[in-house]
PAZAPA-4460 file (N, C-alpha, C; in steps of 0.05 Angstrom, whole numbers, plus 32768, in hexadecimal, padded with zeros to 4 digits):
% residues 169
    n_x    n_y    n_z   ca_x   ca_y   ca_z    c_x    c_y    c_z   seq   type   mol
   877D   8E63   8910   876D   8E76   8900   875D   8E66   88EB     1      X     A
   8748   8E6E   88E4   8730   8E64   88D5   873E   8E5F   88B8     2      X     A
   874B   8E73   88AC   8750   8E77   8897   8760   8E68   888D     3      X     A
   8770   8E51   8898   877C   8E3B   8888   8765   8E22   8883     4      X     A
   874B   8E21   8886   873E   8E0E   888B   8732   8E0F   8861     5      X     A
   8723   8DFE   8855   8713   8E00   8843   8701   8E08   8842     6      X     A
   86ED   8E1C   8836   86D7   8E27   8835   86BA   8E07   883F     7      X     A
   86C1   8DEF   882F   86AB   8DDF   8837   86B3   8DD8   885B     8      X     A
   86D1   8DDA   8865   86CC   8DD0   8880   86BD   8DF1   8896     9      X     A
   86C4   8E03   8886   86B8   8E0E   889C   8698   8E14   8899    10      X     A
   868A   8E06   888C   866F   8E0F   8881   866A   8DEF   8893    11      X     A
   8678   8DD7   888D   8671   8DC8   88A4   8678   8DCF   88BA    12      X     A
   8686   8DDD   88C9   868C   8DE8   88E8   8674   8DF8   88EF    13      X     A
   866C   8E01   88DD   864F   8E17   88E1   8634   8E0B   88E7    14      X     A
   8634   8DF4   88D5   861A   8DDE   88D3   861D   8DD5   88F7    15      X     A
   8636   8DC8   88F9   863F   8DC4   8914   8635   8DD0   8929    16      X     A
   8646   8DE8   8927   863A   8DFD   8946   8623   8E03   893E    17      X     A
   8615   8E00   8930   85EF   8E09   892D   85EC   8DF0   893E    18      X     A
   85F1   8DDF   8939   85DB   8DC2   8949   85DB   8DAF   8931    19      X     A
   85D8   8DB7   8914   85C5   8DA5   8906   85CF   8D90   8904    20      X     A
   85BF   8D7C   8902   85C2   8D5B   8910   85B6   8D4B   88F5    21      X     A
   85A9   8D56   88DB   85A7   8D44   88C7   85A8   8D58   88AF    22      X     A
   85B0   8D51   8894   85B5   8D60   8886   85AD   8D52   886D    23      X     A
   859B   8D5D   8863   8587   8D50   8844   85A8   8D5F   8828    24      X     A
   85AB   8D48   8815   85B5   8D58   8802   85B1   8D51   87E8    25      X     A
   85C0   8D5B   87D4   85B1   8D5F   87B5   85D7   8D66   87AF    26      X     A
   85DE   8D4E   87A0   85F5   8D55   8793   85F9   8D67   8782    27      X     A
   8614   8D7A   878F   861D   8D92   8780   863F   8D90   8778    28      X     A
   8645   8D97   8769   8666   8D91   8766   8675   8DAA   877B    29      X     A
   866C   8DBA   8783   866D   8DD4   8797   8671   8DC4   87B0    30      X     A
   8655   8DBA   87B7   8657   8DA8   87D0   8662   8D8D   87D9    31      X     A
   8673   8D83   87C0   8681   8D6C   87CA   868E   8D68   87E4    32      X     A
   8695   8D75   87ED   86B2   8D72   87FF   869F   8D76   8819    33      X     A
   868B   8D8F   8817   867F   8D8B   882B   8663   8D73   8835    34      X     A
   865B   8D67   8820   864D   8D50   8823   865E   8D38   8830    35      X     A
   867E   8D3A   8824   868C   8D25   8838   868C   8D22   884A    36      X     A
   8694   8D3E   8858   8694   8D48   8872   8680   8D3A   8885    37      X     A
   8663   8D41   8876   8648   8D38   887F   864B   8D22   8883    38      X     A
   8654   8D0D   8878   864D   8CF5   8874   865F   8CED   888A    39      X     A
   8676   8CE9   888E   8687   8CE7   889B   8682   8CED   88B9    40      X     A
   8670   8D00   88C7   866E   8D02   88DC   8659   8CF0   88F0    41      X     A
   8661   8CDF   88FB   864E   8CD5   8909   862D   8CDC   8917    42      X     A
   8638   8CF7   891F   8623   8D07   8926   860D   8D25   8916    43      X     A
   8614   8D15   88FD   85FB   8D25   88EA   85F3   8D0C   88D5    44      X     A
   85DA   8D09   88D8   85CC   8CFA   88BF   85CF   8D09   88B1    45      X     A
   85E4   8CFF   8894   85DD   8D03   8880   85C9   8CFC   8865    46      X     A
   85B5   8D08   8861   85A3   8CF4   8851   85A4   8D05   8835    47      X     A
   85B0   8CF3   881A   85AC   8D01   87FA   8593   8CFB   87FC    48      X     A
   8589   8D11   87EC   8573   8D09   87DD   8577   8D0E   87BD    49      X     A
   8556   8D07   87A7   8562   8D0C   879A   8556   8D21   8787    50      X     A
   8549   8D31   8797   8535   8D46   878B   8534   8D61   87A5    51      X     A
   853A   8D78   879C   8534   8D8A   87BA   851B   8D86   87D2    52      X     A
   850A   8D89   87BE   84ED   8D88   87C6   84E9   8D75   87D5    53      X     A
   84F9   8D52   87D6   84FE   8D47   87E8   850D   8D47   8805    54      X     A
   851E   8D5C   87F6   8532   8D61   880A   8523   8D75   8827    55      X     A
   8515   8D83   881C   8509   8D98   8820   84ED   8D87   8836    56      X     A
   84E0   8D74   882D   84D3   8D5F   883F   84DF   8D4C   8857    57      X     A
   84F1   8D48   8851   850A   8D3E   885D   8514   8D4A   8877    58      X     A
   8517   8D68   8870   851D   8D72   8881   8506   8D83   8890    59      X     A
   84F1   8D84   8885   84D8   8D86   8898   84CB   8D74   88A6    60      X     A
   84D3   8D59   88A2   84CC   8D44   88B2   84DD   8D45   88CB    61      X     A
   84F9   8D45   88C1   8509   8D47   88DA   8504   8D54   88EC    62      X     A
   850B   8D70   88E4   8500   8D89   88FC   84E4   8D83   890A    63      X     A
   84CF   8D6F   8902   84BB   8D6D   8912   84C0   8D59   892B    64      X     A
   84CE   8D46   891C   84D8   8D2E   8926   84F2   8D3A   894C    65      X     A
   84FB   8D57   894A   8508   8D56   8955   852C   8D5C   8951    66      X     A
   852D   8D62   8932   854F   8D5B   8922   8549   8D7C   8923    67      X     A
   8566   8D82   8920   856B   8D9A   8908   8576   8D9D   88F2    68      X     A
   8569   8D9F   88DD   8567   8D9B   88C5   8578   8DB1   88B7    69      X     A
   8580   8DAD   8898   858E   8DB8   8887   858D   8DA4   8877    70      X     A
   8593   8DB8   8861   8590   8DB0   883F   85A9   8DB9   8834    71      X     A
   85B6   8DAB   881F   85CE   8DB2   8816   85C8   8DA7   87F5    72      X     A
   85CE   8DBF   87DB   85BA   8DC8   87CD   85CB   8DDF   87B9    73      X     A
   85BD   8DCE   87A1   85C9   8DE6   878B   85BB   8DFB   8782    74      X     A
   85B3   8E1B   877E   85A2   8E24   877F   8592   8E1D   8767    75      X     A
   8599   8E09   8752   858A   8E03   8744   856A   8DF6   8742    76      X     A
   8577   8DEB   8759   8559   8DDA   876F   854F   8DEC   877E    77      X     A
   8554   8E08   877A   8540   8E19   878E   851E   8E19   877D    78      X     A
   8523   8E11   8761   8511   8E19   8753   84F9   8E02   875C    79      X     A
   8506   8DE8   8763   84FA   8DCF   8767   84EE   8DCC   8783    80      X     A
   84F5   8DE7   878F   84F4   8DE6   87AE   84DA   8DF8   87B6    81      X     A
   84D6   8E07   87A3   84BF   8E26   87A6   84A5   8E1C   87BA    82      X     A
   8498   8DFF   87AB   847E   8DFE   87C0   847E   8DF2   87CF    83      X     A
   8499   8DE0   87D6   8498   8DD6   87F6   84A6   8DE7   8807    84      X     A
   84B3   8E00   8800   84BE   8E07   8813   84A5   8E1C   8816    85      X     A
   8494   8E26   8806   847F   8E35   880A   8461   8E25   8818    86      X     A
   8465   8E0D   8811   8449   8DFC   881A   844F   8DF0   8833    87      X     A
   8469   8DEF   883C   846A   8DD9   884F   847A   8DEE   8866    88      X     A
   848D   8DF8   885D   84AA   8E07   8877   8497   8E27   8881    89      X     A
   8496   8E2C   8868   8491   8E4F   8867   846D   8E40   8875    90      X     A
   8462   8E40   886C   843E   8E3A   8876   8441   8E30   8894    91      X     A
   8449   8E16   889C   8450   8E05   88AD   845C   8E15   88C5    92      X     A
   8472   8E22   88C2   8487   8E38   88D5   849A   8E27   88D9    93      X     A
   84AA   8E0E   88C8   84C5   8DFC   88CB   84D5   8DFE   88BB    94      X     A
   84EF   8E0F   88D5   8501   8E1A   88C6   850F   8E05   88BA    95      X     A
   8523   8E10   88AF   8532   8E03   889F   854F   8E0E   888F    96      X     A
   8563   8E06   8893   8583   8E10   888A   8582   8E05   8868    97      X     A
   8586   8E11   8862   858B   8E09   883C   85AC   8E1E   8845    98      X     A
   85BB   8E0E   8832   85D8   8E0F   882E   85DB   8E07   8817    99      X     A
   85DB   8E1B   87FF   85D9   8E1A   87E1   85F1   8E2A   87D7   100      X     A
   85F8   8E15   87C2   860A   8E14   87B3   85FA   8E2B   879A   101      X     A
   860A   8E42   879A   85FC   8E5C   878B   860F   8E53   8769   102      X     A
   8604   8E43   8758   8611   8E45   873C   8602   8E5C   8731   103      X     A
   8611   8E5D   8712   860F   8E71   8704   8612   8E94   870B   104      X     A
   861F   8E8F   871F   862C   8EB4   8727   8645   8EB7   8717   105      X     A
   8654   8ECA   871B   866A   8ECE   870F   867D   8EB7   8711   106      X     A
   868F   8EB7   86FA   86A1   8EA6   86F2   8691   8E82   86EF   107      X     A
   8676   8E86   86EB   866A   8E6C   86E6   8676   8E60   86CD   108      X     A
   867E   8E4F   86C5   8683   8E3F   86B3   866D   8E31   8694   109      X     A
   8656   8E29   86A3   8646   8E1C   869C   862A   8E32   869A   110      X     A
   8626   8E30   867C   8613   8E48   8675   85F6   8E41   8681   111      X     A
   85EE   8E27   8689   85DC   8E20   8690   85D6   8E21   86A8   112      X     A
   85EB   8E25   86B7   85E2   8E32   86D5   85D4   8E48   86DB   113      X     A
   85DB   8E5A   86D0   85E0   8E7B   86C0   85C1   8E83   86C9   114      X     A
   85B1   8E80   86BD   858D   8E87   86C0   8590   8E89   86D9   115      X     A
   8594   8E67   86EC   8584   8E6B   8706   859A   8E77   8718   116      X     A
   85AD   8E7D   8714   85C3   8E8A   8722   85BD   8EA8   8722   117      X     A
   85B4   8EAB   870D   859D   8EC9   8710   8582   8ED3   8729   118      X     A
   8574   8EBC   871A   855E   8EBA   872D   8561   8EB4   8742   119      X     A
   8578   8EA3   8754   8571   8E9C   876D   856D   8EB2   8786   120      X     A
   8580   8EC6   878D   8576   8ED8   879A   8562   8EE5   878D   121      X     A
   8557   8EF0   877B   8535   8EFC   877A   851F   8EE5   877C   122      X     A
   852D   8EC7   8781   850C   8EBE   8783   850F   8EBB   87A1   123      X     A
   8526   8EB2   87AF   8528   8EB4   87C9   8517   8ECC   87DB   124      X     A
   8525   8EE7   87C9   8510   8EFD   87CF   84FB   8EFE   87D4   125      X     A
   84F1   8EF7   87BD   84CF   8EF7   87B4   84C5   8EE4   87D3   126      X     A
   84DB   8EC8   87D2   84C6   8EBC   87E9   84C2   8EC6   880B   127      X     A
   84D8   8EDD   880F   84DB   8EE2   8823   84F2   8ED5   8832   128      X     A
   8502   8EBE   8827   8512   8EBB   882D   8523   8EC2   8832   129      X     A
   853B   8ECF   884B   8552   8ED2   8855   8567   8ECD   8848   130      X     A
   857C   8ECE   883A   8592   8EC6   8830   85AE   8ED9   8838   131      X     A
   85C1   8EC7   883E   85D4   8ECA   8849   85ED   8EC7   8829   132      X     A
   8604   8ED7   882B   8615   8ECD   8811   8634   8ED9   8821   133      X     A
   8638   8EC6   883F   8652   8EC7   883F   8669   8EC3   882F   134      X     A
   8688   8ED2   8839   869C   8ECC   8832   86A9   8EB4   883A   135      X     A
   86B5   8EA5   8830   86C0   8E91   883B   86C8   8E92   8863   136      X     A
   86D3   8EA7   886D   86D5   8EB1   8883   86BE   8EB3   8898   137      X     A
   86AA   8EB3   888C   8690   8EBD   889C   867E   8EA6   889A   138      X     A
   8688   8E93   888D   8671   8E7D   8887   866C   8E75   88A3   139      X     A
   8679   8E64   88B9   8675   8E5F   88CC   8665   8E62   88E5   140      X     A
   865D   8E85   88E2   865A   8E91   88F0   8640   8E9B   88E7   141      X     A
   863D   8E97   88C4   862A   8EA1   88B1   8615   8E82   88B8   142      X     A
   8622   8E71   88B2   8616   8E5C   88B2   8600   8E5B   88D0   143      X     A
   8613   8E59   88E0   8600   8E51   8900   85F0   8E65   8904   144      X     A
   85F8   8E7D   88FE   85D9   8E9B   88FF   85C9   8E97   88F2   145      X     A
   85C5   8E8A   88D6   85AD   8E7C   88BE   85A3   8E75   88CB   146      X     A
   85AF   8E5C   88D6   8597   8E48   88E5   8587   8E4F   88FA   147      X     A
   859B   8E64   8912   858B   8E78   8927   8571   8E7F   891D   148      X     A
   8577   8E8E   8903   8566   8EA1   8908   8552   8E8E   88F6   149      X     A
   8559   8E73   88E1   8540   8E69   88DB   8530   8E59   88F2   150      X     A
   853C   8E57   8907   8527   8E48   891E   8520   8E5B   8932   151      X     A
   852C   8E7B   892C   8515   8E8B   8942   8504   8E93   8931   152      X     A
   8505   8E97   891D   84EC   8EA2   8903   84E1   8E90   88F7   153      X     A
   84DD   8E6E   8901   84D3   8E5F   88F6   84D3   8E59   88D5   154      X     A
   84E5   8E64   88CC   84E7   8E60   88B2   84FE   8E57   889D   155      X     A
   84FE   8E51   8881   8518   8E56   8878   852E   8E6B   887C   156      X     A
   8549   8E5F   8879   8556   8E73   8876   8577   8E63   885E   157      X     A
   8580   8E78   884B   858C   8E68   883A   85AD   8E78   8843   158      X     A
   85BC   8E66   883A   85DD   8E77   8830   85E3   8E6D   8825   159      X     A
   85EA   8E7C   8806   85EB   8E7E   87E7   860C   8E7C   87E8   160      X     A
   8615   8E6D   87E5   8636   8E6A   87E2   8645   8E68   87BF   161      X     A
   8641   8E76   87BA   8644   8E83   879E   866A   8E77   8794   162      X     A
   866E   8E70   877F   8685   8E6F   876A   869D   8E7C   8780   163      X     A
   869C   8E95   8788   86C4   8EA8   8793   86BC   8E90   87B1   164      X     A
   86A1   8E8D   87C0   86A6   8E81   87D1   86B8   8E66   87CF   165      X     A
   86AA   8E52   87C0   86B9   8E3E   87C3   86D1   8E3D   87B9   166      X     A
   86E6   8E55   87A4   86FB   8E58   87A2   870E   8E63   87B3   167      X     A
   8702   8E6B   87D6   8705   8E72   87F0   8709   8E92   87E5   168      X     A
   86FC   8EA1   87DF   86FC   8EBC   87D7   86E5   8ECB   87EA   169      X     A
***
């Protein structure tokens, strides 16, 4: 059963059964365990970067190149991400998996998260972006449908993994 596993292994089992084969990231203290994961597997380039907006090029190069791409991402960098995912993914039609670490929701710690932990689902909105906010349980399943449906719709698609997630809630 799924449910003895850690919330970051089954969000990597999900990256897995999608296909994706390189994974752009932006250190998060959320996403540690699953960046290991990344790194660790032979069969996904993992590439840090050190700005979204790179990340975000990164992974639009790939997908031209032939990869399937994902971004792993604090939503704080969604703010840093607005005109390449608008100039380049959304314009262009190359999808793309963002797997964001949702700070400043409930039980945030750090007051400075707080603002964009607000804003991230209404600017996601605003861009037309898809967003997904599985339970620890559903990530896997949440995860590999994101990516479906960002490479039949040519577009982004995000899952916001918020604070109860990574405490497996």
């Amino acid at each position: 059963m799924l449910t003895d596993l850690r919330p970051s292994e089954l969000v990597y089992r999900g990256l897995k059964s999608a296909g994706i084969d390189l994974v752009a990231s932006v250190p998060c203290v959320n996403l540690k365990e699953l960046l290991c994961l990344l790194s660790s597997d032979p069969a996904i380039i993992h590439m840090p970067v050190t700005r979204e907006e790179e990340g975000i090029g990164v992974c639009a190069g790939a997908y031209m190149g032939g990869r399937s791409p994902a971004i792993a991402m604090q939503n704080s960098g969604l703010g840093n991400s607005i005109n390449a995912l608008a100039s380049l993914n959304m314009l262009y039609g190359i999808p793309l998996l963002m797997v964001i670490s949702h700070r400043g929701t409930q039980g945030e710690r750090l007051v400075g998260q707080i603002p964009m932990g607000r804003l991230t689902e209404p600017l996601l909105k605003t861009m037309g972006i898809k967003f997904f906010r599985p339970r620890p349980h559903e990530a896997e399943e949440t995860v590999e449908a994101a990516w479906s449906i960002a490479l039949n719709e040519k577009r982004p698609v995000a899952v916001l993994l918020d604070i109860k997630f990574w405490e497996g809630r």
